[in-house]
SEDRENSE-253459 format. One record per residue (C-alpha): residue in one letter; residue number from 1; x, y, z. Coordinates in nm, 2 decimals. Example, Ala and Ser with C-alpha at 12.3 -4.5 7.8 and 13.67 -1.06 7.14 Angstrom:
{r "a",1,{1.23,-0.45,0.78}}
{r "s",2,{1.37,-0.11,0.71}}
end
This chain:
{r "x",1,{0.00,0.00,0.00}}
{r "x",2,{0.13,0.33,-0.08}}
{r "x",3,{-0.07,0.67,0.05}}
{r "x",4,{-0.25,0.94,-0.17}}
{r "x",5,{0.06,0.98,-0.49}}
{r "x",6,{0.32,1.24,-0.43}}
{r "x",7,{0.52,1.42,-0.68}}
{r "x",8,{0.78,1.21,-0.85}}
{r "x",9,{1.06,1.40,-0.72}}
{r "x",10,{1.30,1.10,-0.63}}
{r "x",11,{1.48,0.86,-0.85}}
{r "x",12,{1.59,0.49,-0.78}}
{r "x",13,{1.96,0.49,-0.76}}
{r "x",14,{1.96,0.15,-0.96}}
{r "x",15,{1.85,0.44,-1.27}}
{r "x",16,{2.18,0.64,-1.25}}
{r "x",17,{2.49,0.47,-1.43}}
{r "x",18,{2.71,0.67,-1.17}}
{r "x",19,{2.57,0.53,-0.84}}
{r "x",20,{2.63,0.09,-0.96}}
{r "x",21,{2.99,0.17,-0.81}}
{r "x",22,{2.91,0.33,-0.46}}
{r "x",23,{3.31,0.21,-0.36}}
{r "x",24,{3.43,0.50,-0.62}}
{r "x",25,{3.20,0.72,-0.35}}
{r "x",26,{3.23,0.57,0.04}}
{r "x",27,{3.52,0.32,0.00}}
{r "x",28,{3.56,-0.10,0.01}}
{r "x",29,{3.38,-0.22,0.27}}
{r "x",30,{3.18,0.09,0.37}}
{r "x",31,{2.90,0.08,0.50}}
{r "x",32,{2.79,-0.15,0.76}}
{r "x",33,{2.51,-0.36,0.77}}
{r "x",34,{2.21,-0.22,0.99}}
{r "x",35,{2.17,-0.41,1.33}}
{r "x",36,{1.87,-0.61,1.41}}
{r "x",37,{1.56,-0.40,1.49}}
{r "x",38,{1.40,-0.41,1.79}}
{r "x",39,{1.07,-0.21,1.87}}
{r "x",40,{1.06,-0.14,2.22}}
{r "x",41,{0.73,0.05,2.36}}
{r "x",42,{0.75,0.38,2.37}}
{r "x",43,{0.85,0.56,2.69}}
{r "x",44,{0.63,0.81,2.82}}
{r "x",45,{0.70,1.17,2.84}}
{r "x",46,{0.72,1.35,3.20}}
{r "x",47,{0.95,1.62,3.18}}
{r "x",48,{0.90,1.78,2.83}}
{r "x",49,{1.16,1.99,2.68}}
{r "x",50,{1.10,2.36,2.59}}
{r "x",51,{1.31,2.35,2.31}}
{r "x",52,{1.17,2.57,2.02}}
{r "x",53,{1.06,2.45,1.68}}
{r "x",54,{1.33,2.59,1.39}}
{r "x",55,{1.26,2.62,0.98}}
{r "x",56,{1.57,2.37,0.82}}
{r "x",57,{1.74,2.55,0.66}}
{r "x",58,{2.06,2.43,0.57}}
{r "x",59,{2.29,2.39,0.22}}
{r "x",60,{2.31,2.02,0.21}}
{r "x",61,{1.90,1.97,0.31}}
{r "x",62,{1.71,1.98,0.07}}
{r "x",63,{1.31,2.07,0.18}}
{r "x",64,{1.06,1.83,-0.01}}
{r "x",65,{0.72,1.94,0.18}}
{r "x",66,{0.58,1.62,0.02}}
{r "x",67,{0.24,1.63,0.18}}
{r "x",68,{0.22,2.00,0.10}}
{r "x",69,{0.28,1.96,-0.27}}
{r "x",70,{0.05,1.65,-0.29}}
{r "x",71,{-0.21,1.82,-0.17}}
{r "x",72,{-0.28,1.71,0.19}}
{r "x",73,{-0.51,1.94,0.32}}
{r "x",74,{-0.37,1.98,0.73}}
{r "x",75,{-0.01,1.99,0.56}}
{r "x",76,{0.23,2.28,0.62}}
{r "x",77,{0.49,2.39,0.33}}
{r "x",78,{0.75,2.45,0.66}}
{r "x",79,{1.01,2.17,0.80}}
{r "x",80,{1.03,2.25,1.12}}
{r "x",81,{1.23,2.03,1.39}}
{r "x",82,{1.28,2.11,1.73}}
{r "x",83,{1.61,2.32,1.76}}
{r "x",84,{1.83,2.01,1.89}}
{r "x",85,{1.70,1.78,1.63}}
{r "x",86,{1.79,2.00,1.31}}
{r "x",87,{2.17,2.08,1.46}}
{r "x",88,{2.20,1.65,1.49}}
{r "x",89,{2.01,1.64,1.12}}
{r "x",90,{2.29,1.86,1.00}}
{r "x",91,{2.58,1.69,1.15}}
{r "x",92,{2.41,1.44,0.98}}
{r "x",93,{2.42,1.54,0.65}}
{r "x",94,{2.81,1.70,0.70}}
{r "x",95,{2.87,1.39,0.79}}
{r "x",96,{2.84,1.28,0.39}}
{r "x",97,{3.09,1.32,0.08}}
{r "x",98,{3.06,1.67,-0.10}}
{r "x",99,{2.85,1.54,-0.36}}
{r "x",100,{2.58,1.37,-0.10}}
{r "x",101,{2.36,1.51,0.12}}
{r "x",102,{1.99,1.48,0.28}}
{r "x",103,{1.65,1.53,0.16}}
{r "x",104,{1.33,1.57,0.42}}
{r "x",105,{1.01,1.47,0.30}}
{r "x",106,{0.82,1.54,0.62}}
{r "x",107,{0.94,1.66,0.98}}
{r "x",108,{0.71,1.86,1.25}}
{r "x",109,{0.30,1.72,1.16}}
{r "x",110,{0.07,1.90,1.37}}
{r "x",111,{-0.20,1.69,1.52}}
{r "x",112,{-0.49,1.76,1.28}}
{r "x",113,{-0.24,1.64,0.99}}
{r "x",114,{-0.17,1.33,1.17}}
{r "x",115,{-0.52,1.25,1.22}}
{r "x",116,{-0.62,1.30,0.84}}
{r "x",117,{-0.27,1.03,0.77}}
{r "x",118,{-0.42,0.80,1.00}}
{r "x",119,{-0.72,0.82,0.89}}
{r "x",120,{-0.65,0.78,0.51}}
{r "x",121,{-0.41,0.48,0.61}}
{r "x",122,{-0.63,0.31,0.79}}
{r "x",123,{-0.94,0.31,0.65}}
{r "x",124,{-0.78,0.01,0.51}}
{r "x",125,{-0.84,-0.23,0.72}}
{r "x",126,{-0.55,-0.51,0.64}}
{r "x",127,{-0.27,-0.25,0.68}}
{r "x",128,{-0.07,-0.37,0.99}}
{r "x",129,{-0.05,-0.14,1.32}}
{r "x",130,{0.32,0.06,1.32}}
{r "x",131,{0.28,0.29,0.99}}
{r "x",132,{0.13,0.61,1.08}}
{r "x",133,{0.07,0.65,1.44}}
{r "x",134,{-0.24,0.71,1.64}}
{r "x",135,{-0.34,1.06,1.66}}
{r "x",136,{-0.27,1.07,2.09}}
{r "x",137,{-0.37,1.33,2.25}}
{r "x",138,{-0.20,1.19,2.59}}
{r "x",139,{0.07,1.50,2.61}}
{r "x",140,{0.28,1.17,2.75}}
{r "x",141,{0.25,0.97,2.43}}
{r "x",142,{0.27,1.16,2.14}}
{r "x",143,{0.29,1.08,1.78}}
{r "x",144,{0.63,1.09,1.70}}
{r "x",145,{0.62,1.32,1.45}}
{r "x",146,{0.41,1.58,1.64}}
{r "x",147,{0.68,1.64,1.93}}
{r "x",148,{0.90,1.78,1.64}}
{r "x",149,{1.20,1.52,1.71}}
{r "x",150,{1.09,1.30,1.42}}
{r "x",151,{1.24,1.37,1.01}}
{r "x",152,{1.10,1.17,0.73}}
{r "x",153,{1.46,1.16,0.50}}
{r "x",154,{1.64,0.99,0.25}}
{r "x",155,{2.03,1.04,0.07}}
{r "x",156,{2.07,1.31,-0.22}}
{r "x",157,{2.33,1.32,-0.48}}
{r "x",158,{2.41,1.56,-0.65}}
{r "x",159,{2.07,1.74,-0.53}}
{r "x",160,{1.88,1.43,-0.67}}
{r "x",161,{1.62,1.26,-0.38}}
{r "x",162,{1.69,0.93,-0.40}}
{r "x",163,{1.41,0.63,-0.40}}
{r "x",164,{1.58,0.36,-0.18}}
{r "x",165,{1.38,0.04,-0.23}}
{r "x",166,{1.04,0.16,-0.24}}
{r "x",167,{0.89,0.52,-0.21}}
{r "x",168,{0.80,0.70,0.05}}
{r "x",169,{0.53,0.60,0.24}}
{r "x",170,{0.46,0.25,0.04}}
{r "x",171,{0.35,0.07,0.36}}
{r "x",172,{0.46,-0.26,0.28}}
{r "x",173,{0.77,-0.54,0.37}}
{r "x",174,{0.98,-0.38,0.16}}
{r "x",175,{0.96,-0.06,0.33}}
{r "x",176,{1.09,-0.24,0.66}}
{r "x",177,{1.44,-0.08,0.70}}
{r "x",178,{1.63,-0.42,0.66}}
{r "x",179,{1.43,-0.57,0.41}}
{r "x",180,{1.72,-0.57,0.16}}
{r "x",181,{1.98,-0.65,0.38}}
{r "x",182,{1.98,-1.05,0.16}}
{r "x",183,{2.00,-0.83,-0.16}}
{r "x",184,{2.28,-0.70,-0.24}}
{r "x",185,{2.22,-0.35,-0.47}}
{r "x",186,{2.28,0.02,-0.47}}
{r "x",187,{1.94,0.04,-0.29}}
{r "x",188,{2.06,-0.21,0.00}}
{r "x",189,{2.38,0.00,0.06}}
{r "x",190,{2.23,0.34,0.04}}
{r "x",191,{2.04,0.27,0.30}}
{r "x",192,{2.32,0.12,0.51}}
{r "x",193,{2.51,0.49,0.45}}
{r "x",194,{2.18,0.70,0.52}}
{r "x",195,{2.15,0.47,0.89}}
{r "x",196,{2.56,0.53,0.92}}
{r "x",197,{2.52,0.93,0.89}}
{r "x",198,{2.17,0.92,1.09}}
{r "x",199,{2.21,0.69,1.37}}
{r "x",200,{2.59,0.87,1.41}}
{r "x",201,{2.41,1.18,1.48}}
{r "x",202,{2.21,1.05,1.76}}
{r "x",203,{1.86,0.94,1.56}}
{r "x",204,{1.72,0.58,1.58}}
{r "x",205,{1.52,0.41,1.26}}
{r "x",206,{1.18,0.29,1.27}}
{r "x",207,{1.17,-0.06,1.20}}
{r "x",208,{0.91,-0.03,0.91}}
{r "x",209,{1.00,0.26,0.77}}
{r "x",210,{1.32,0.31,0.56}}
{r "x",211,{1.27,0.70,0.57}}
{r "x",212,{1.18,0.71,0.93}}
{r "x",213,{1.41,0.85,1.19}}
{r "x",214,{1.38,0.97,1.58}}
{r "x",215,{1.56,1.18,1.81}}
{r "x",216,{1.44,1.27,2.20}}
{r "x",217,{1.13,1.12,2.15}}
{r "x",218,{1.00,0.84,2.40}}
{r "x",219,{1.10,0.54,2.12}}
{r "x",220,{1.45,0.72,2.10}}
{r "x",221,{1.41,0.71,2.47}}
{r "x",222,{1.36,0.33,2.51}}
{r "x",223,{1.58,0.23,2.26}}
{r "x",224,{1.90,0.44,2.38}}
{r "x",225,{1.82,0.42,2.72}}
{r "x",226,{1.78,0.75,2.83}}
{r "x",227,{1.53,0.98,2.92}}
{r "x",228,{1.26,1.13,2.66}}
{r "x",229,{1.33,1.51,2.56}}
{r "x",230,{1.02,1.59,2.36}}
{r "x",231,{0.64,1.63,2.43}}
{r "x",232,{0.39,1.76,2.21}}
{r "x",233,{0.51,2.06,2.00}}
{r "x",234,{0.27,2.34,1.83}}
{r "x",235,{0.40,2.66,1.67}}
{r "x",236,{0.41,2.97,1.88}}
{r "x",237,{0.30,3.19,1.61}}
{r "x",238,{0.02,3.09,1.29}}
{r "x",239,{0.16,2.97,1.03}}
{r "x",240,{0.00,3.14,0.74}}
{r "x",241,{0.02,2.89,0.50}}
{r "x",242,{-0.30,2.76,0.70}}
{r "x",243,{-0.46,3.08,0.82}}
end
């Protein structure tokens, strides 16, 4: 299953002559395979962070607003983290040769967009629980994306958003950030060097979702160990894209 269509602004890497060879870019041997996943449940929230929400704005991110341009009604053009989240997303993509970088679908959702997601995701009944999360209102369980610690993101090169396996948002087995771990491929080790640069920033992967990645929220929290940083987030001014 794959959501409502959005632009067709990525490209598989498989499609590029230049990217068969990814040695000629990270070296033998680079990168390393991705651990095994565990999904631990979330830990809840008690002493929230004030930490503002920023705009991303940054040389080497590139801004996709995907729900935005595909016409989402609740969406926002902005990506907006919380302020300690976009400094890690940019050590992140420094992190990267000069030709690579990152490229954010999604980041900060405000509630009423993550209820219409959830909604349109599961009004199919067969689609398995771990997609798009509930729309919580508990301020101690969140949706990840709504505490503004959360970045939907995948490798550029050369400014080109790259298409690593599936698309974004195909809900599916494939999307599952290991799934090509027993096929070898440009695909496979792309997303071994997007996990290297994210996860050596301080972010943790969903386990079904390629594309998804956490920092100082209450699943980062139960999966490093350490205390949750980030409640619910909401803009402290309109945003007048929605006004």
């Amino acid at each position: 299953m794959t959501l409502r269509p959005l632009p067709l602004i990525t490209r598989r890497p498989e499609e590029i002559p230049d990217l068969v060879d990814l040695s000629a870019h990270f070296g033998p041997g680079a990168p390393p395979p991705l651990p095994v996943l565990v999904e631990p449940p979330a830990l809840a929230v008690t002493d929230p962070s004030d930490e503002p929400l920023v705009d991303l704005a940054h040389p080497r991110i590139l801004r996709l607003s995907s729900y935005w341009h595909a016409g989402w009604t609740r969406a926002t053009p902005r990506t907006l983290l919380r302020s300690g989240a976009a400094a890690s997303l940019e050590v992140a993509a420094e992190s990267l040769p000069w030709e690579w970088g990152l490229a954010v679908f999604d980041a900060w959702r405000p509630l009423d967009m993550q209820i219409e997601l959830y909604e349109a995701a599961y009004a199919d009944p067969s689609l398995p629980p771990g997609f798009v999360a509930r729309p919580s209102t508990d301020p101690t369980l969140p949706p990840p994306h709504l505490t503004g610690g959360t970045v939907d993101v995948t490798l550029t090169w050369r400014g080109i958003p790259l298409e690593l396996g599936t698309p974004f948002d195909h809900f599916g087995p494939e999307a599952r950030a290991d799934s090509l771990e027993d096929r070898p491929g440009p695909s496979r080790e792309l997303r071994r060097v997007l996990h290297r640069a994210m996860s050596g920033a301080g972010f943790v992967v969903l386990d079904c979702e390629w594309w998804h990645y956490e920092l100082g929220t209450g699943r980062w929290a139960a999966i490093t160990g350490v205390e949750p940083r980030y409640g619910a987030a909401g803009l402290t001014t309109p945003d007048p894209a929605r006004t």
